[in-house]
C-alpha positions in Angstrom: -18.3 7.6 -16.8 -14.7 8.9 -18.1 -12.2 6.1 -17.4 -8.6 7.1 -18.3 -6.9 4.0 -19.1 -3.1 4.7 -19.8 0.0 2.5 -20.7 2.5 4.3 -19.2 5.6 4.1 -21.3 8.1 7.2 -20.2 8.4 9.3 -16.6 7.6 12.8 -18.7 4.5 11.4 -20.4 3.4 9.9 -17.0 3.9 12.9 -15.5 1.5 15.0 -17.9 -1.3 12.6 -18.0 -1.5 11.9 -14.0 -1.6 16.3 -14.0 -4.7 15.4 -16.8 -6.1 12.8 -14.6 -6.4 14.8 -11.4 -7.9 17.6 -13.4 -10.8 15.6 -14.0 -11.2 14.3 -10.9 -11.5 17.6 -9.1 -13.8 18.2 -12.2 -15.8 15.7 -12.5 -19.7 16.0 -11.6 -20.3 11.7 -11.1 -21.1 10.5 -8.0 -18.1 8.2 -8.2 -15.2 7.6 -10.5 -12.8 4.9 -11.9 -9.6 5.4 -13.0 -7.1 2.7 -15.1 -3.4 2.6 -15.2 -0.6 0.5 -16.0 2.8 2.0 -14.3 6.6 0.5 -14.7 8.5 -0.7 -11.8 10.0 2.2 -11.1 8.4 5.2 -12.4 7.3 8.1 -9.1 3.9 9.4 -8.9 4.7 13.1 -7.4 2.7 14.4 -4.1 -0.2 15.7 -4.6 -4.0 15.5 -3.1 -7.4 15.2 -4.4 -11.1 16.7 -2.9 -12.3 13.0 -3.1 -10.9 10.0 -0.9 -9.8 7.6 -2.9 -9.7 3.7 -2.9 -6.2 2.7 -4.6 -6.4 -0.8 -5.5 -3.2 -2.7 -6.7 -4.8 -5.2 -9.2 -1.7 -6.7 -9.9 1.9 -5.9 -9.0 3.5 -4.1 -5.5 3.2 -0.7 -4.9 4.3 1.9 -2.2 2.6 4.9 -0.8 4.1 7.3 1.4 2.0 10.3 3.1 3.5 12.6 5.3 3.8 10.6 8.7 3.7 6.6 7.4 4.1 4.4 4.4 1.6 1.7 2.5 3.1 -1.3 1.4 0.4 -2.6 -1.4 0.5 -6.3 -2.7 -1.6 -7.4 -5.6 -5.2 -7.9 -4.7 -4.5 -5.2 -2.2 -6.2 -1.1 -1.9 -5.3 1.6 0.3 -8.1 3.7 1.2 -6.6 7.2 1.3 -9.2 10.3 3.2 -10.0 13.4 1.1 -7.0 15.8 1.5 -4.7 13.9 2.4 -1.5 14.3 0.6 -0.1 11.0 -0.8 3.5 10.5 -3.5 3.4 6.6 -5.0 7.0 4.5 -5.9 5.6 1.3 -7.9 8.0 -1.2 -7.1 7.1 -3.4 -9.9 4.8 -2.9 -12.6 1.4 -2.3 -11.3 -2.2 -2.4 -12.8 -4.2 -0.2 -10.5 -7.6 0.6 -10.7 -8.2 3.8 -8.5 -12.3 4.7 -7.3 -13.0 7.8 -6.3 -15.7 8.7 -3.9 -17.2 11.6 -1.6 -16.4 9.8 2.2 -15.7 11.7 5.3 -12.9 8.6 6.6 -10.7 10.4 8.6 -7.7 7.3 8.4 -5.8 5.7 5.9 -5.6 1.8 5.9 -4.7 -0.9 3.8 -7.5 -3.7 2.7 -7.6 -6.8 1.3 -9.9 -6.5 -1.4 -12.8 -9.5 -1.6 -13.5 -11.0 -5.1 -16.6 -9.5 -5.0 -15.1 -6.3 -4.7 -12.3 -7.2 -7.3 -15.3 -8.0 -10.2 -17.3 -4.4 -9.0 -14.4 -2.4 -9.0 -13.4 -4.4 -12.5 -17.0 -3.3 -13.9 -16.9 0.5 -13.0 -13.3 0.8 -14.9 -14.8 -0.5 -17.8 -18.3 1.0 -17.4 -19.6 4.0 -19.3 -22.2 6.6 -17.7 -24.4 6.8 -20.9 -28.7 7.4 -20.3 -28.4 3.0 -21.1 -26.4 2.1 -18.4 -26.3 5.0 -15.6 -28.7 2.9 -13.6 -26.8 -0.4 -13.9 -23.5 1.6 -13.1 -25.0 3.5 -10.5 -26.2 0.0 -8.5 -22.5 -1.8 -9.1 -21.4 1.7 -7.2 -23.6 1.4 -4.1 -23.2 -2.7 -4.0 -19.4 -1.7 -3.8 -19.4 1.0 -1.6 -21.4 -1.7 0.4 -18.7 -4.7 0.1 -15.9 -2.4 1.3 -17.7 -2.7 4.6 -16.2 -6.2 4.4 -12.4 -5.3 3.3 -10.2 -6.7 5.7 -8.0 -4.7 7.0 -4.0 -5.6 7.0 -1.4 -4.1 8.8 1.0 -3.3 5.9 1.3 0.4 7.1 4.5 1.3 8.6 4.6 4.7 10.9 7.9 6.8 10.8 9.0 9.1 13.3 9.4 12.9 13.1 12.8 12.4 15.1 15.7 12.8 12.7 17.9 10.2 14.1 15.3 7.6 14.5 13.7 8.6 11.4 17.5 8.0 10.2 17.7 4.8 11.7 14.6 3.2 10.3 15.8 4.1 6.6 18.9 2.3 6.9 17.1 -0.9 8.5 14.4 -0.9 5.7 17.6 -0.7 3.6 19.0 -4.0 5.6 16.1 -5.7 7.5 17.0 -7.9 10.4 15.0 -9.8 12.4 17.6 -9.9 15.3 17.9 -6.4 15.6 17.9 -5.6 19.2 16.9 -2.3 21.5 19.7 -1.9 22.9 21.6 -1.8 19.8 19.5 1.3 18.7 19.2 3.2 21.7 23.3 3.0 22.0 23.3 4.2 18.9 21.0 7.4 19.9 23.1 7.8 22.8 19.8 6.5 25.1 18.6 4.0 27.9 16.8 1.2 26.8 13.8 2.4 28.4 13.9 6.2 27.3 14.4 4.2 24.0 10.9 2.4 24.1 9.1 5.4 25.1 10.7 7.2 22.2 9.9 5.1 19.8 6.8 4.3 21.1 5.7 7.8 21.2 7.0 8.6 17.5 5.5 5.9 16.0 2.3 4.5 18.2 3.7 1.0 18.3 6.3 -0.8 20.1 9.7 -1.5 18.3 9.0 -5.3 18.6 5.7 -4.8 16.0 7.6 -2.5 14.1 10.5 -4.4 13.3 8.4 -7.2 12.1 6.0 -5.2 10.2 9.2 -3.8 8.5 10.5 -7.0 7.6 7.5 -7.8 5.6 7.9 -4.6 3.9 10.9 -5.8 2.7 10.2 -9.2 1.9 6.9 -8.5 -0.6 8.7 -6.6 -3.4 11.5 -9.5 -3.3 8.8 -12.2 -3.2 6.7 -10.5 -5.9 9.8 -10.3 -8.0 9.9 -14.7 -7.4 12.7 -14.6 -5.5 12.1 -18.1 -3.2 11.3 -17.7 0.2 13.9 -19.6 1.8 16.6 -17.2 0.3 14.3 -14.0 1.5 13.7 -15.7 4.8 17.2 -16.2 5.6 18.5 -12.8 4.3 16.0 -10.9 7.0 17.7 -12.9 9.6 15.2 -15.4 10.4 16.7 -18.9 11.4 14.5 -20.4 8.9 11.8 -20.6 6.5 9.2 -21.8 9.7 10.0 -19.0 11.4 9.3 -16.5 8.6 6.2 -18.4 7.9 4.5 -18.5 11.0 6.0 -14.2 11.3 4.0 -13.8 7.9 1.4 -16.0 8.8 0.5 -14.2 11.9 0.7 -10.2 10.4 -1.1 -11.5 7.0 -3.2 -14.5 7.9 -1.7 -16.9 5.6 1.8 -18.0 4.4 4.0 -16.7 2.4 2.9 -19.5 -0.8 -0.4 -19.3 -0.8 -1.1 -15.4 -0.1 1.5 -14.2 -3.2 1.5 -17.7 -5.4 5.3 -18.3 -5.0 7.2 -21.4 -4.9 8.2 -21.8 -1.1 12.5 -22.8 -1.8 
């Protein structure tokens, strides 16, 4: 197997080797691939698509992917399985090892898993593997037991739907910019010039979930770069609005199925 392991160190030379590394993907005759990159906090991987779906696994470090209708929130230990075709830009929020796997799947939906440890050491041995006559067949079983274990990826709900309406769409920016937790209906439906109840259906109907689940799932978009980055929980807690650090807790334990401590290994004040 050809595994691109890069250091990225400037946007320009990014640029041209993630143009070389999709080259050889849509090139490449191997039943599946593996691809290894280190990216800055910072640095914009442009649109673009591949034949092959594509299992984007944050080893270490937060990462966000936008396609055309929603955006991926990935934490460490976290991959987002993204369909053939589907179009897909990348902002690393702070610097990211990823190990990418690319595979021939018909998947239709893009979701965000929690990668097993299992998964972690497969995944780990087909980025450093090498498809020579000596090793094909010990390569090709670590590809089928993974493609087996992802069966057993949890899913997580760190995908957050925007609307195609340009003043809602409008309004979700500028709360991603300053999450609250108090934000109310009927503050954003005054501000679209709407009934509370025309305001639920809109939003509803533009983004498949209620406000209620979307302002919480928002929050924790908004919280993981800042608690990656070691900022304590108390102070991110309390600047999303929450009362305090319980309620954020039992908010995070309830969308991630732990707290915030023991799922990113940060001090909790």
């Amino acid at each position: 197997m050809r595994i691109l392991h890069v250091t990225a160190e400037d946007q320009a030379r990014n640029l041209h080797l993630h143009e070389q590394g999709l080259r050889w993907i849509e090139q490449a005759n191997e039943p599946i691939l593996a691809l290894e990159r280190i990216y800055p906090a910072g640095f914009k991987v442009p649109r673009h698509a591949h034949k092959r779906a594509q299992l984007w696994f944050a080893r270490r470090g937060v990462v966000l992917v936008s396609t055309d209708d929603r955006r991926w929130m990935l934490p460490g230990d976290h991959a987002l399985f993204i369909p053939g075709g589907v179009a897909h830009q990348v902002e690393v929020v702070t610097d990211v090892e990823m190990h990418s796997i690319y595979v021939a799947d018909t998947a239709e939906r893009a979701r965000v898993l929690e990668v097993t440890p299992l998964g972690r050491s497969l995944i780990a041995e087909l980025v450093k593997g090498d498809w020579q006559p000596e090793r094909r067949r010990r390569l090709e079983l670590v590809s089928e037991l993974l493609l087996d274990e992802l069966r057993q990826f949890a899913e997580r709900p760190l995908g957050l739907p925007f609307p195609t309406d340009a003043r809602l769409a409008r309004l979700c920016r500028q709360f991603l910019d300053a999450p609250s937790a108090n934000a109310g209906i009927d503050d954003w439906a005054r501000a679209l010039g709407i009934g509370r109840r025309t305001f639920t259906r809109l939003f509803r109907a533009e983004t498949g979930v209620s406000f209620v689940t979307w302002r919480q799932q928002a929050c924790l978009f908004a919280a993981l770069p800042r608690l990656a980055a070691g900022e304590p929980v108390t102070t991110v807690a309390l600047d999303a609005g929450y009362e305090n650090i319980a309620a954020f807790s039992t908010m995070f334990r309830r969308v991630l199925g732990r707290s915030p401590r023991s799922y990113l290994d940060m001090p909790e004040a």
